[in-house]
C-alpha atoms as one frame of an Amber mdcrd trajectory, in Angstrom:
protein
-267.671 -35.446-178.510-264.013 -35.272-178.620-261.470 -34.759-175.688-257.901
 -33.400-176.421-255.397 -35.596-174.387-251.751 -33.543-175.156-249.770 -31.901
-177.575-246.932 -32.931-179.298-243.628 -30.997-179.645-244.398 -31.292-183.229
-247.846 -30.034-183.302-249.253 -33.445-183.222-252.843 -33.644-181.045-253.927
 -36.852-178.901-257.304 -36.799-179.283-259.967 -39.423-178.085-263.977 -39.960
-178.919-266.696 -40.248-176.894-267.831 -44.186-176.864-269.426 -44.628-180.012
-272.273 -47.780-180.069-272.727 -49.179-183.448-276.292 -50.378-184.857-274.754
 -53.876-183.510-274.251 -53.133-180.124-270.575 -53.119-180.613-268.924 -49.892
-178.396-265.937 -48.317-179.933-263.592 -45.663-179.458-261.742 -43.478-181.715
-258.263 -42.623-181.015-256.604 -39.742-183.448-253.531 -38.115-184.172-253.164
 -35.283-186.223-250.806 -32.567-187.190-251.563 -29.113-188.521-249.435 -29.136
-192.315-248.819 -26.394-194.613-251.996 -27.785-197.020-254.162 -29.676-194.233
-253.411 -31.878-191.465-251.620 -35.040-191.100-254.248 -37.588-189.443-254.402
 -40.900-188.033-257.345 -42.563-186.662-257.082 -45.688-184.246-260.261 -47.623
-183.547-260.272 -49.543-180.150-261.061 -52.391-179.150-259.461 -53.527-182.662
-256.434 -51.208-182.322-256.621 -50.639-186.176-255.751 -47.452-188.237-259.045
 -46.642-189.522-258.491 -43.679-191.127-254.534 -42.376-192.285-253.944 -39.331
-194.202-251.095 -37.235-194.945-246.985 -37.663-194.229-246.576 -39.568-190.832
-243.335 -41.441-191.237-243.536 -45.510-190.353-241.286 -44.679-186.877-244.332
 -42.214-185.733-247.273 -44.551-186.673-245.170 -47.274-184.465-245.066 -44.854
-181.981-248.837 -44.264-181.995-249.454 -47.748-182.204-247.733 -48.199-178.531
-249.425 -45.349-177.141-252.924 -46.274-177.976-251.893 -49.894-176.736-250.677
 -48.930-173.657-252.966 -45.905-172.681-256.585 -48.135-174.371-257.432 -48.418
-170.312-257.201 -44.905-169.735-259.167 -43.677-173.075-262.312 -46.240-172.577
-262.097 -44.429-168.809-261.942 -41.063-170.108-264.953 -41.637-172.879-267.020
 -43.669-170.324-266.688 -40.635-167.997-267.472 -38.144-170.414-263.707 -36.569
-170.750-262.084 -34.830-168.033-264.382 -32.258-167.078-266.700 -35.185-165.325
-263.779 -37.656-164.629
């Protein structure tokens, strides 16, 4: 399941996964960005605990993707909280 965080003034979603478990045991989270666009979205998927961009797709300038790279950094706490609680309906 995913949880929508905020809005953007440009459109842009936060939005965070449930923990995911992979077949190793390893838990992960998805953290994405994304931006409705005349032909699609622009998207950019974090994966935490790594902090890499798993997935990017569209026009996000280098300034933005910094930008995203600090929020996921500072706010990874908060998202494993969020997912381990089910998003903010149970939290």
């Amino acid at each position: 399941m995913m949880h929508t965080l905020c809005k953007y003034a440009d459109e842009t979603e936060l939005v965070i996964s449930d923990i995911i478990t992979r077949d190793n045991g390893e838990e992960v989270i998805r953290v994405v960005f994304e931006r409705p666009t005349e032909h699609g979205f622009d998207t950019l998927i974090f994966e935490l605990p790594s902090y890499k961009i798993v997935e990017k797709d569209g026009q996000y300038t280098q300034e933005e993707i910094e930008l995203f790279k600090k929020v996921v950094e500072q706010g990874a706490a908060h998202f494993y909280e969020i997912a381990r609680e089910g998003g903010f309906e149970s939290a």
